[in-house]
C-alpha positions in Angstrom: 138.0 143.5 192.0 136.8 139.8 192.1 140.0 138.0 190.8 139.8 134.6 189.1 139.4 131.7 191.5 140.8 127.5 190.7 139.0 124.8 192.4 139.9 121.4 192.9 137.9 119.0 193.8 137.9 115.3 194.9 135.1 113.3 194.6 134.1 110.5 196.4 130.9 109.0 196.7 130.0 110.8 200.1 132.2 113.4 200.0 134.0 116.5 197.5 137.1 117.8 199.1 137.6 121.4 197.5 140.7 123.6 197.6 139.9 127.2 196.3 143.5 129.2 195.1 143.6 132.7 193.8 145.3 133.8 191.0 148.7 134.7 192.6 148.4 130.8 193.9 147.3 131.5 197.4 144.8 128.9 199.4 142.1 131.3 200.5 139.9 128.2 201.4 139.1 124.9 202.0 136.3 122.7 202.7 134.4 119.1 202.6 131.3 119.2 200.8 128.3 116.2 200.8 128.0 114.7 197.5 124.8 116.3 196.7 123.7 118.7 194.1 122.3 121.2 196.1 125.2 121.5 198.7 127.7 121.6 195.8 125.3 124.5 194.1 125.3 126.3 197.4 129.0 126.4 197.6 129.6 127.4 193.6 126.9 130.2 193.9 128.6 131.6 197.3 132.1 132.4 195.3 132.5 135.6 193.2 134.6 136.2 190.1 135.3 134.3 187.4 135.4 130.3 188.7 137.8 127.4 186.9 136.8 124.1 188.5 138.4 120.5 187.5 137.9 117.4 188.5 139.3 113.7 187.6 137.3 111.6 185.5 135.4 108.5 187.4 132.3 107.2 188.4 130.3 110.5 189.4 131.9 112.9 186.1 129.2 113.2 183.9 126.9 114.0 186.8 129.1 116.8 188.2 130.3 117.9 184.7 126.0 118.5 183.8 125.6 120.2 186.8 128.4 122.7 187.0 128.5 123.4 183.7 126.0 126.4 183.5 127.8 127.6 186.9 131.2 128.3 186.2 133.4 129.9 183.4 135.9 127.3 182.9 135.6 123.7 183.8 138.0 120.5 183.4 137.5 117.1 183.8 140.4 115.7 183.5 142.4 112.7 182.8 143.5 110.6 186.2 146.4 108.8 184.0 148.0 112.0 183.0 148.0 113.7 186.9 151.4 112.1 187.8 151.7 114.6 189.8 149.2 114.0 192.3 151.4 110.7 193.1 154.2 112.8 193.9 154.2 113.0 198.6 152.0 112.5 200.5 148.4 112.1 199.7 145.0 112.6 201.5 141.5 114.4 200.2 143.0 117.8 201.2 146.5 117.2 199.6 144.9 116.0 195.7 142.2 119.1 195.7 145.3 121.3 196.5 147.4 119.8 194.0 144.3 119.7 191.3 143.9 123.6 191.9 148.1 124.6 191.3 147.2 122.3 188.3 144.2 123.8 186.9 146.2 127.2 187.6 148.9 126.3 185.8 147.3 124.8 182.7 148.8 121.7 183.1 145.5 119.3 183.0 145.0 116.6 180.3 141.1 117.4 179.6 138.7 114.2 179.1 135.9 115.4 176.6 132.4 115.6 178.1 130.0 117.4 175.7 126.8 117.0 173.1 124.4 116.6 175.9 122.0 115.6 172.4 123.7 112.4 172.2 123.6 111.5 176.1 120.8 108.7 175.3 122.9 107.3 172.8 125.9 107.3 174.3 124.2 105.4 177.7 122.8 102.7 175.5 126.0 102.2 173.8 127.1 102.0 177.3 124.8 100.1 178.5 125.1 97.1 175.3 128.9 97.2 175.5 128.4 95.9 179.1 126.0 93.3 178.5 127.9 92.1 175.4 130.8 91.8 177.7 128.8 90.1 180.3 127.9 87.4 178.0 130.9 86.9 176.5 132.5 86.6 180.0 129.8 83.6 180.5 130.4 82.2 177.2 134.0 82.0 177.9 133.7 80.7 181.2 131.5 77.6 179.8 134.2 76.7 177.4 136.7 77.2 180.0 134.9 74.4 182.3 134.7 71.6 179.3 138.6 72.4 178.3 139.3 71.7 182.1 138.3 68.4 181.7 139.6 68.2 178.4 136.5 68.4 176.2 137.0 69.7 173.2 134.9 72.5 172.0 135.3 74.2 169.1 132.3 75.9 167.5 129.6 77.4 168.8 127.3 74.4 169.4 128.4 74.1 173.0 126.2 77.2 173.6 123.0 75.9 171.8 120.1 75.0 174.3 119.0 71.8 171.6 122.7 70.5 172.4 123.0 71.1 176.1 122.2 68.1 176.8 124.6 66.1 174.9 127.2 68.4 176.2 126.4 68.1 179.8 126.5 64.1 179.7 130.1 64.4 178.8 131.1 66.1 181.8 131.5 62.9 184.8 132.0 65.0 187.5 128.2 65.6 188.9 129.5 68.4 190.9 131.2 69.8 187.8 127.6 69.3 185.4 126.0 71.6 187.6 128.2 74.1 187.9 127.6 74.0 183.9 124.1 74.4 184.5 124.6 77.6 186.4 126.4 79.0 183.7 124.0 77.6 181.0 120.9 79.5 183.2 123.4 82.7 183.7 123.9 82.7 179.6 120.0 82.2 179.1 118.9 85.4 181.2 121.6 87.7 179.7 121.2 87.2 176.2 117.1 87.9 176.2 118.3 91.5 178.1 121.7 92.1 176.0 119.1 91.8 172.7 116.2 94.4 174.0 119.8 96.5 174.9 120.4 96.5 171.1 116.7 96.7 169.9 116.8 100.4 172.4 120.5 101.8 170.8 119.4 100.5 166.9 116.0 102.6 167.4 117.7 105.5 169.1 119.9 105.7 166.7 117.9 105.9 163.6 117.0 109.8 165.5 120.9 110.5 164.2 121.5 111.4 160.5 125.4 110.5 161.2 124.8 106.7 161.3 123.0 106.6 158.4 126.5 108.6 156.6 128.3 106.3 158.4 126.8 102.9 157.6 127.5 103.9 153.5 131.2 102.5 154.8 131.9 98.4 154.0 131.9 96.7 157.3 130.3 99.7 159.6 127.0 97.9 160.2 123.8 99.7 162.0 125.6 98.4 165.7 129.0 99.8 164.6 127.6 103.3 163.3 125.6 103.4 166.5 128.4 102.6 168.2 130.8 105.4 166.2 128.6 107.9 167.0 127.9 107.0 170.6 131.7 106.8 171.6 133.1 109.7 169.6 129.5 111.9 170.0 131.1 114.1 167.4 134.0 114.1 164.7 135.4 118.1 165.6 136.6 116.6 168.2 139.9 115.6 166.2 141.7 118.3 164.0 143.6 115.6 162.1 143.2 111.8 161.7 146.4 111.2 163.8 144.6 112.7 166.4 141.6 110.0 166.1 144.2 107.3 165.7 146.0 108.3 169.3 142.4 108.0 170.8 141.4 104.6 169.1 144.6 103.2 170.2 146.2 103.0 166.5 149.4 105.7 167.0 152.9 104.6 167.3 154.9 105.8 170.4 158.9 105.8 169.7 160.9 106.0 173.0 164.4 107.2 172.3 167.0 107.9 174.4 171.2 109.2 173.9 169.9 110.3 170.2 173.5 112.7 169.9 177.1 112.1 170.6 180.5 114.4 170.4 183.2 112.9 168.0 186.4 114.9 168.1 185.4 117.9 169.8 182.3 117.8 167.0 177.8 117.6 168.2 176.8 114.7 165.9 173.5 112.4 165.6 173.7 109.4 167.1 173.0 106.7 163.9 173.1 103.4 166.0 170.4 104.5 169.5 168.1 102.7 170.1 164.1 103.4 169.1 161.8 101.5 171.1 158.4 101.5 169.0 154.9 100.7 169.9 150.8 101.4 170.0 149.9 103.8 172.8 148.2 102.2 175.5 146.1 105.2 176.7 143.2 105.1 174.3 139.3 104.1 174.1 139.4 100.5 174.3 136.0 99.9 172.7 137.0 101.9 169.9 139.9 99.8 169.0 137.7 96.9 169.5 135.5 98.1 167.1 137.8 99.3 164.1 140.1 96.0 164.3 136.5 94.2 164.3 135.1 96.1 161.3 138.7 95.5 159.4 138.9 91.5 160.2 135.4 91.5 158.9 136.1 93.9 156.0 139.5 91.5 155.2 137.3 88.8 154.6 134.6 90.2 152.3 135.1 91.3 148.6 135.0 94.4 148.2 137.6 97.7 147.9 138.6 97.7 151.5 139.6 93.6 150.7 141.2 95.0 147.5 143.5 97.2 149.8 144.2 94.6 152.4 145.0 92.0 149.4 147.4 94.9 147.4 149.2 95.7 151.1 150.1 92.0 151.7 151.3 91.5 148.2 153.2 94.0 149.1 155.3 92.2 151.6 153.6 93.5 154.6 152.6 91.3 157.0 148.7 90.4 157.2 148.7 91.5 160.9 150.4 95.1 160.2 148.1 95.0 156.5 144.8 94.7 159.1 146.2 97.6 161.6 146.6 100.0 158.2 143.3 99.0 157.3 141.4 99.4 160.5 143.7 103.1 160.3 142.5 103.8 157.0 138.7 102.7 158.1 139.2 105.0 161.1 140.2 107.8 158.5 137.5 107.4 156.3 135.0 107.6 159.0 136.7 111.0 160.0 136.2 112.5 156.1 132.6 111.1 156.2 131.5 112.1 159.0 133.2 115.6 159.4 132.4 116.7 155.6 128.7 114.7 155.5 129.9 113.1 152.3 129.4 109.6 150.4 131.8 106.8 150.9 134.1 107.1 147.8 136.2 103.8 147.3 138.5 106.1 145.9 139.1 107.6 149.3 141.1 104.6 150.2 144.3 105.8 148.0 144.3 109.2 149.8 146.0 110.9 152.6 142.3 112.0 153.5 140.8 113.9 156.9 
């Protein structure tokens, strides 16, 4: 009787380390594999029984995940931050496939999501525009960076303007200095031509998606932002509550509590005066959180209901910095109940403990 078989496996760029274990948690084999698809095929299609494979998530995931997928019964790719574990001894190839089987064995892996191969495009231009608008943001800030050094003030956003350069250059004395500027300037000027045919691809891939179209109906979710939703979150099932799409867009409050109970007089009583350190979770989508606080600055600012609820929760007494978080929460919510029921935006949503 074929029994059910765990694989671990570490990838590197040349190489996959695999550890096969048996059910009862023996090693029955091990091996170093060439990072190709045809010798990792060979391999998979050599094994018999049922086949659980995992893997951390990195460079080479999605690849692996697409072509193992059809191959084997169970498959995790899982999440490097939560594997503690392999950190624990010694470590080499051999040792983190072992330990990545007993873990896959024992059900103890933290899955990353890999699925709707139909979004794939869009999700690799959202990819792919992310980077180039952090590329020339990175130049942007580096040009400022270089007048402030030599204390040039420069507010605004003229400094970036070619019909200013010049102007701004002939402050700068240093001759060494002004053309270090003019590499930047030159760096800035062939990004921002590629980062705009970037968003031209993901606005016209999009349109193929009826979910951004529900999605931009919400104030301050633009055609980039929807694109952007959908891309990163590829689909809203994903999340069974909205605390669950807060956690991932970096919005969920960890407490960390410690001697919470206490005996007084022989009696088991709650401790009323611990302490409760609170705080947002720092293992999220970045991007994501960059996005919703975005769309609930911009929403803050605009007249319309979601300003309404930002002005009522500062009149409130709550700060405008918390009064932005429970917006960009409540934004994060209503894209949940949008997108999951394929309703219209209801301004009314925004007084309920919705999705």
């Amino acid at each position: 009787m074929n029994q059910e078989k765990y694989i671990g496996m570490d990838v590197h760029q040349a190489t996959i380390s695999v550890a096969v274990m048996d059910s009862s948690g023996k090693l029955i084999m091990e091996c170093i594999l060439e990072t190709k698809a045809a010798t990792i095929l060979e391999f998979i299609q050599g094994l018999r029984g049922g086949l659980s494979v995992t893997f951390e998530e990195g460079t080479s995931a999605a690849w692996l995940h697409d072509l193992l997928k059809p191959h084997v019964s169970h498959l995790v790719v899982c999440d490097p931050r939560k594997n503690a574990l392999l950190k624990d001894g010694s470590k080499s190839d051999r040792i983190d496939a072992r330990k990545l089987a007993e873990l896959l064995r024992g059900g103890q892996l933290k899955p990353v999501y890999h699925g709707e191969h139909g979004l794939r495009t869009l999700k690799e231009l959202g990819r792919s525009y992310l980077t180039l608008t952090k590329d020339v943001s990175r130049v942007m800030t580096r040009i400022k960076a270089l007048y402030r050094s030599w204390a040039i003030p420069c507010s605004g956003a003229t400094v970036y303007a070619p019909r200013h350069r010049a102007e701004w250059l002939a402050k700068i004395p240093e001759p060494g200095v002004r053309l270090w500027a003019e590499r930047f300037y030159q760096q800035l000027d062939l990004l921002e031509p590629v980062r705009q045919e970037a968003r031209r691809d993901l606005l016209s891939e999009s349109r193929k998606h009826p979910a951004v179209k529900l999605l931009r109906q919400i104030p301050s979710i633009g055609p980039i932002r929807a694109a952007m939703l959908v891309a990163l979150l590829q689909t809203p099932h994903r999340f069974r509550t909205k605390r669950q799409l807060w956690a991932y867009s970096g919005f969920a409050v960890e407490t960390h509590d410690s001697g919470e109970y206490r005996y007084v007089r022989g009696k088991l009583q709650r401790n009323r005066e611990r302490m409760t350190v609170r705080g947002l979770s720092d293992n999220h989508n970045h991007d994501l959180k960059h996005l919703f606080k975005s769309a609930a600055i911009s929403a803050s600012n605009r007249p319309g209901p979601l300003r309404d609820f930002y002005v009522a929760l500062v009149e409130k007494g709550m700060r405008p910095t918390m009064a932005r978080l429970t917006l960009a929460r409540k934004m994060a919510t209503i894209t949940l109940t949008i997108w999951k029921k394929g309703v219209d935006f209801d301004a009314k949503q925004l007084h309920r403990q919705a999705a």
